[in-house]
N, C-alpha and C positions, 0 to 999 in steps of 0.2 A: 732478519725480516724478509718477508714475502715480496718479491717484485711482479707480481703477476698483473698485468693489464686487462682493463675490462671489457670483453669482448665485442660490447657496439661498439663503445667510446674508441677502442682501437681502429674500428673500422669507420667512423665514421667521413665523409667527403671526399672516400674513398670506391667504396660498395655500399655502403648507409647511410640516407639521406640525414638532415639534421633535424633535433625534437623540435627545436622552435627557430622559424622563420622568418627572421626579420632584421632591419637596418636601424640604429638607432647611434647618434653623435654621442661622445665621452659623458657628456651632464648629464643625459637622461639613461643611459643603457643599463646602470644598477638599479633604477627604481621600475625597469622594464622586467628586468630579470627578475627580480624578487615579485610582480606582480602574477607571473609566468609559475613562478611556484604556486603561489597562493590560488589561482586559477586549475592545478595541477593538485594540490593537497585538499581544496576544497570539494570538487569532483570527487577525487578517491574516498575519502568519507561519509559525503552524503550517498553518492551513489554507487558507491563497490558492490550493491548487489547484483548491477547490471553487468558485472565481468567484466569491464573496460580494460583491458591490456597495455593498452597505448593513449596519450594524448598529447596533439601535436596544434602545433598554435602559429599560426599565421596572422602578421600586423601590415595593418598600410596605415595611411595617412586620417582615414576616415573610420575602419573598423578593426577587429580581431577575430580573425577567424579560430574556429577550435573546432578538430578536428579527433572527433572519439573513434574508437576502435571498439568494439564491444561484442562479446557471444551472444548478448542478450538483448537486440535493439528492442524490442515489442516495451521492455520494461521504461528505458530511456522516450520512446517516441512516446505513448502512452496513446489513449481516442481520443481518435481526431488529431493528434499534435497536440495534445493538452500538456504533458509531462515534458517536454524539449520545448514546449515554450514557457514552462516554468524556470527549466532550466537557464535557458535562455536570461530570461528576469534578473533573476539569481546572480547571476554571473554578472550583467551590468551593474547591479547595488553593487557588487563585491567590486567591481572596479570601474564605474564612472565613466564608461566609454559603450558603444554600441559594438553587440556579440551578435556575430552570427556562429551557430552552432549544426555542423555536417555527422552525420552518423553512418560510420560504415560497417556491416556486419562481416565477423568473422564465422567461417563456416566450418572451422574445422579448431574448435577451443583446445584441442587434444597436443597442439602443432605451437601451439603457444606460450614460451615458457613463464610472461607473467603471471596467466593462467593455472598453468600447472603448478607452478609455485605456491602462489593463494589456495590452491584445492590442498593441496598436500598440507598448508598451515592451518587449515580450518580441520584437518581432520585430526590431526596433535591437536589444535582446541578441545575437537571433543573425546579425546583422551584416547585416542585408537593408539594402535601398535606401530613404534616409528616405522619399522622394515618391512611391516602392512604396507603403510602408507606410500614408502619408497617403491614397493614391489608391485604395485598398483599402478601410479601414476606411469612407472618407466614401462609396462604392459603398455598399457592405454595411447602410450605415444609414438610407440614401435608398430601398433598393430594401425597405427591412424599411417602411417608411410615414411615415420622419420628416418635418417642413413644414422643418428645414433641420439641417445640420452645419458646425462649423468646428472647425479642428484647429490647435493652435498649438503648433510643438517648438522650444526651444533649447537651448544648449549646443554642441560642437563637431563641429558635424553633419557625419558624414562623414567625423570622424577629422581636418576642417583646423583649420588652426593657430589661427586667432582663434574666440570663442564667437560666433556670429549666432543670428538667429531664422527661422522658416521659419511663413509661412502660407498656409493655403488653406481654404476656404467652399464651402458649396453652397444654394442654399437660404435662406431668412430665418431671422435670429437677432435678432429683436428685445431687447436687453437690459435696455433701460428699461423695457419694458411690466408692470406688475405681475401684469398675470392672465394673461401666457403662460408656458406650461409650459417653463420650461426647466430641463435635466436636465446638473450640470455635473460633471468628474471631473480628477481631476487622479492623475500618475502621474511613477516613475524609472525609467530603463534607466541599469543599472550596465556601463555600457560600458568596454575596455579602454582606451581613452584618455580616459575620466571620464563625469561627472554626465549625465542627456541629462534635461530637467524635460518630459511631454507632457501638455498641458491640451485639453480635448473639450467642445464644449457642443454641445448636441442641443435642438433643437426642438420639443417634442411635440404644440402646438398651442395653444388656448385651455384655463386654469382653467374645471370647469362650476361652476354656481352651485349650493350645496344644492336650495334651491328648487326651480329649473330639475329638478334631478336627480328629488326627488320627484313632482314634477308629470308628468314622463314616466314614470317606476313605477308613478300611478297610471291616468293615461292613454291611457299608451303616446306615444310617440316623434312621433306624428303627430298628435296632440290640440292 
């Protein structure tokens, strides 16, 4: 068997902050957590066409915050705020508490391995060529500034008879390393001859240090 860790969950409260934020006593924290999915799975299928990469959720005593990530805010905000206060709505039926809902856009979806991941599954949807597909999105993420890409798809690629795996890399993907950035995504293409699973890790560089960060704020970059 495979011991491989996954590379937020490894880093996480370490160099990566946590998905969802909050304090809750032993009685209530499993009907927290499962609400936290349910808030998290409902999102992704009403609204996956807005790109959302991430969704992070923050509770206090009075509300829940949810906090999207998304390439495509114009979709999610809608005129005027009409569409995110639907959302908004939505979200309270689903759980009986008061939502505030924050959108922040992603400006570079190329850098983003949820992202990539879902493009890549949508194009096995519509029956493109896997090593297309592979050969594509690792271009697109190399040329947006990443220090590396790898792409890993299985299941029955191609439509043949046995399930195999398919890989290909560009670039350094350190996985051990605790302070490099990496950005990882995992995604399904609901193919007519089944499951296809595609998994993305993205490079983004080195973790900077708080310190480090202040110190060129107050110095500037070259001090």
């Amino acid at each position: 068997m495979g011991q491989k860790s996954h590379p937020i969950g490894f880093r996480v409260g370490i160099t990566e902050p946590w998905r969802s934020r909050w304090y809750a006593p032993k009685r209530t924290f499993g009907q927290l957590l499962v609400e936290d999915q349910r808030i998290r799975k409902f999102l992704k299928a009403n609204y996956g066409f807005a790109a959302i990469s991430q969704i992070e959720i923050e509770r206090t005593r009075e509300e829940v915050k949810v906090i999207l990530s998304s390439a495509r805010p114009g979709l999610l905000i809608g005129r005027k705020g009409a569409e995110v206060d639907k959302v908004r709505e939505q979200l309270e039926e689903l759980t009986g508490r008061r939502i505030t809902v924050n959108i922040i856009e992603i400006t570079k979806p190329e850098l983003s391995a949820q992202l990539v991941a879902e493009g890549v599954a949508q194009q096995l949807e519509k029956r493109a060529s896997f090593r297309r597909a592979m050969k594509m999105a690792m271009d697109s993420t190399m040329t947006a500034g990443a220090k590396g890409v790898k792409v890993r798809l299985a299941g029955r690629l191609g439509g043949a008879e046995m399930h195999r795996t398919e890989l290909d890399d560009r670039g350094s993907i350190p996985l051990q390393t605790l302070d490099a950035h990496i950005d990882y995504g995992f995604a399904e293409a609901h193919c007519t001859y089944g499951l296809l699973g595609v998994k993305v890790w993205i490079h983004l560089g080195k973790f900077e240090k708080p310190e480090k960060k202040q110190k060129e704020a107050a110095n500037g970059p070259d001090a």
